[in-house]
MARPA-25277 format. One record per residue (C-alpha): residue in one letter; x, y, z; residue number from 1. Coordinates in pm, 1 decimal, m for minus. Layout:
REM MARPA-25277
 rest        X        Y        Z  nr
    A        X        Y        Z NUM
...
***
This chain:
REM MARPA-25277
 rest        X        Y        Z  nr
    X  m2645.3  m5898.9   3368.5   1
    X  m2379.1  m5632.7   3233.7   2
    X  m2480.3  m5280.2   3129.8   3
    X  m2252.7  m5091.1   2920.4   4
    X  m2186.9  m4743.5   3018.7   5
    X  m2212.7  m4498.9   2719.2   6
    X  m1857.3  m4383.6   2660.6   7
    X  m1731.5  m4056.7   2874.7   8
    X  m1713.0  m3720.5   2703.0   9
    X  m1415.4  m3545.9   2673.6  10
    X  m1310.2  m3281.9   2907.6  11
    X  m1334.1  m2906.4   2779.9  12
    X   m964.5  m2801.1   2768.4  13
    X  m1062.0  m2420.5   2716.8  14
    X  m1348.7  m2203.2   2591.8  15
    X  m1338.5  m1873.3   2435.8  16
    X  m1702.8  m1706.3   2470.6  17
    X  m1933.4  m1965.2   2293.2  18
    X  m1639.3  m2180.7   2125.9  19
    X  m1524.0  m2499.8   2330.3  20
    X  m1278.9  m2722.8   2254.8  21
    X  m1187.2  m3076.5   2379.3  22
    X   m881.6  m3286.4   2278.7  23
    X  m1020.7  m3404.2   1929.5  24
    X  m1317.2  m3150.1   1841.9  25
    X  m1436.5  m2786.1   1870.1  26
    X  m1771.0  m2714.7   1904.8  27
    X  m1958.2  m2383.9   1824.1  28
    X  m2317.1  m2258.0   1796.9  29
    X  m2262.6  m2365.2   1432.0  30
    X  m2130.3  m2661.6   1442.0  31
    X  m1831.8  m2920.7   1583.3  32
    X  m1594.6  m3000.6   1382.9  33
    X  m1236.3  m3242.9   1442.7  34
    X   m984.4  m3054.6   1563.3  35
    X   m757.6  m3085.2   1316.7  36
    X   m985.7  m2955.3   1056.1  37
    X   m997.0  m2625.4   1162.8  38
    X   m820.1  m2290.4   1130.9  39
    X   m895.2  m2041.3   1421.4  40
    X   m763.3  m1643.3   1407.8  41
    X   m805.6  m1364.5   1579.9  42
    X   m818.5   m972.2   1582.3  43
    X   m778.1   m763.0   1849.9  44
    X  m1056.8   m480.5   1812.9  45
    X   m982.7   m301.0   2187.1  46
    X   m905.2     50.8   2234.4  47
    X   m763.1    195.8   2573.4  48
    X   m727.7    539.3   2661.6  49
    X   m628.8    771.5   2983.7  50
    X   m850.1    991.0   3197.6  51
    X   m760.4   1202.3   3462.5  52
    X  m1024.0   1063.0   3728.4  53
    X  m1290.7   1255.6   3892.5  54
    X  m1130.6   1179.6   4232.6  55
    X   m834.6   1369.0   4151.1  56
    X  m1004.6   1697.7   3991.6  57
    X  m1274.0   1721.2   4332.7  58
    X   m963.3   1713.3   4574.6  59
    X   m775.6   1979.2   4312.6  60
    X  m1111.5   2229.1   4342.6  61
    X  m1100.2   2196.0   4721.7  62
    X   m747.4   2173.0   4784.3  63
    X   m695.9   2444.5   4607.5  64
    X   m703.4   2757.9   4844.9  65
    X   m502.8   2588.9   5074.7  66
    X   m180.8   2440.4   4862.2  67
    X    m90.3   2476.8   4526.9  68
    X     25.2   2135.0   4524.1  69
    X   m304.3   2011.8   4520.0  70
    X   m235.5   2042.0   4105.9  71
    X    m22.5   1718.3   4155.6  72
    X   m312.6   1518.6   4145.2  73
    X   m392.5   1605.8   3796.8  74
    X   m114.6   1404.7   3704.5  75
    X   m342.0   1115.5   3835.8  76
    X   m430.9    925.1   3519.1  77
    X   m658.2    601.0   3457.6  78
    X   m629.9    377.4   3202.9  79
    X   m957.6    233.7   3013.5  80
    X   m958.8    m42.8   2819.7  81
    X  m1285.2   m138.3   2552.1  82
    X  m1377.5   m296.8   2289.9  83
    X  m1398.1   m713.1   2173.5  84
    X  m1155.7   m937.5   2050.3  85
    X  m1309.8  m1096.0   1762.4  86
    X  m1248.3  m1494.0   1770.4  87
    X  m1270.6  m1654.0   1393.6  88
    X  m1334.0  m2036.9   1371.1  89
    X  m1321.0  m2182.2    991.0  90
    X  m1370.0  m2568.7    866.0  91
    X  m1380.9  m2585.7    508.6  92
    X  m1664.4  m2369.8    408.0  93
    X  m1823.8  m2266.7    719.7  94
    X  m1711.4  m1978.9    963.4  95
    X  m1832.8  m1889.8   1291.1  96
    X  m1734.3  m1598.7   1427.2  97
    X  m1732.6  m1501.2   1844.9  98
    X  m1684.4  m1094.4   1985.8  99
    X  m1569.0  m1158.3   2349.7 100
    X  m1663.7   m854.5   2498.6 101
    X  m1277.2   m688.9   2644.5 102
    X  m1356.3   m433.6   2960.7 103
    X   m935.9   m490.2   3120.0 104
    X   m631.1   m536.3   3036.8 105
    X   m620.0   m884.3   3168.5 106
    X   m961.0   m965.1   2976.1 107
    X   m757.1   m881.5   2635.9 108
    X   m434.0  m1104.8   2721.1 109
    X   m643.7  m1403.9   2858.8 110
    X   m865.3  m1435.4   2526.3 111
    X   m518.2  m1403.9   2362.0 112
    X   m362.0  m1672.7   2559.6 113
    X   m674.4  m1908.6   2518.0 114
    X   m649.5  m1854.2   2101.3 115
    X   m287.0  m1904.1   2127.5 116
    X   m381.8  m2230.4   2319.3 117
    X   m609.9  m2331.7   2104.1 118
    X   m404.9  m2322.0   1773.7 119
    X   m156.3  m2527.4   1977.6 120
    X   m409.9  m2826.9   1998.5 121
    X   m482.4  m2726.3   1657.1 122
    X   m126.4  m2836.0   1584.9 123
    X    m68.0  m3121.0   1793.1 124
    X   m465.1  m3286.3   1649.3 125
    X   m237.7  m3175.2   1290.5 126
    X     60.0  m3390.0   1410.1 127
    X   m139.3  m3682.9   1542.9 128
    X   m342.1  m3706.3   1179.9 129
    X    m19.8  m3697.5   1015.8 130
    X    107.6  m3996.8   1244.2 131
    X   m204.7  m4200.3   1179.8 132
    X   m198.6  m4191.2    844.1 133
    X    204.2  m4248.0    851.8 134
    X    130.2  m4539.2   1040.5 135
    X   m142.9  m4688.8    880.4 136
    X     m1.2  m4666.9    487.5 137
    X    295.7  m4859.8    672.3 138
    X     88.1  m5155.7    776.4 139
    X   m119.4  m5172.0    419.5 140
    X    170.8  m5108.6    186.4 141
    X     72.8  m5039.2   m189.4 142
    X    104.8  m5320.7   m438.3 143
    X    317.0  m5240.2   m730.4 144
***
């Protein structure tokens, strides 16, 4: 007696927020669609601004009596980053759209990196639909 298995599922190759995608699909909350069917964009909606922290002004008040110099450590700054990188996936007539939620620096350039990652697949799905067909319309040539 033989049992077949049911075929393996792809491996997840990278996921932005609620948006996975595998070597021949994407799949959202909306929907999975083939790879190369899709268009995927993105807009960078993070703001980041300086601060002098409150570490620095507490030792400036009670440093203060005892050196000038203390006032150096207002030139202590912090940097803040905030905001959400809104992730856009469209197929034809649907759109799903994902805000990853950006609190660093290194938040922002590794949602970046995983769109830019994603439209590469994008491509190469593009390239291996445009082989397949290539290939097929050689085997069946037209009659004239």
């Amino acid at each position: 007696m033989t049992s077949q298995l049911p075929p393996m599922p792809q491996p997840l190759l990278v996921q932005i927020g609620n948006i996975r995608v595998t070597e021949d699909v994407i799949m959202t909350p909306a929907g999975t669609w083939p790879l190369a069917d899709v268009n995927v964009t993105s807009s960078d909606q993070t703001s980041t601004t300086t601060h002098t922290p409150a570490w620095a002004i507490v030792l400036v008040i009670v440093l203060i009596w005892f050196f000038f110099l203390s006032l150096l450590f207002l030139f202590a700054k912090e940097r803040r980053v905030s905001g959400f990188v809104s992730v856009n996936v469209q197929a034809g007539p649907y759109t799903y759209t994902e805000q990853v939620p950006i609190s660093t620096d290194f938040a922002r350039h590794d949602t970046m990196n995983r769109v830019g990652y994603t439209q590469s697949l994008i491509g190469q799905a593009r390239h291996r639909a445009i082989a397949n067909r290539a290939a097929e319309s050689s085997r069946h040539p037209e009659v004239r």
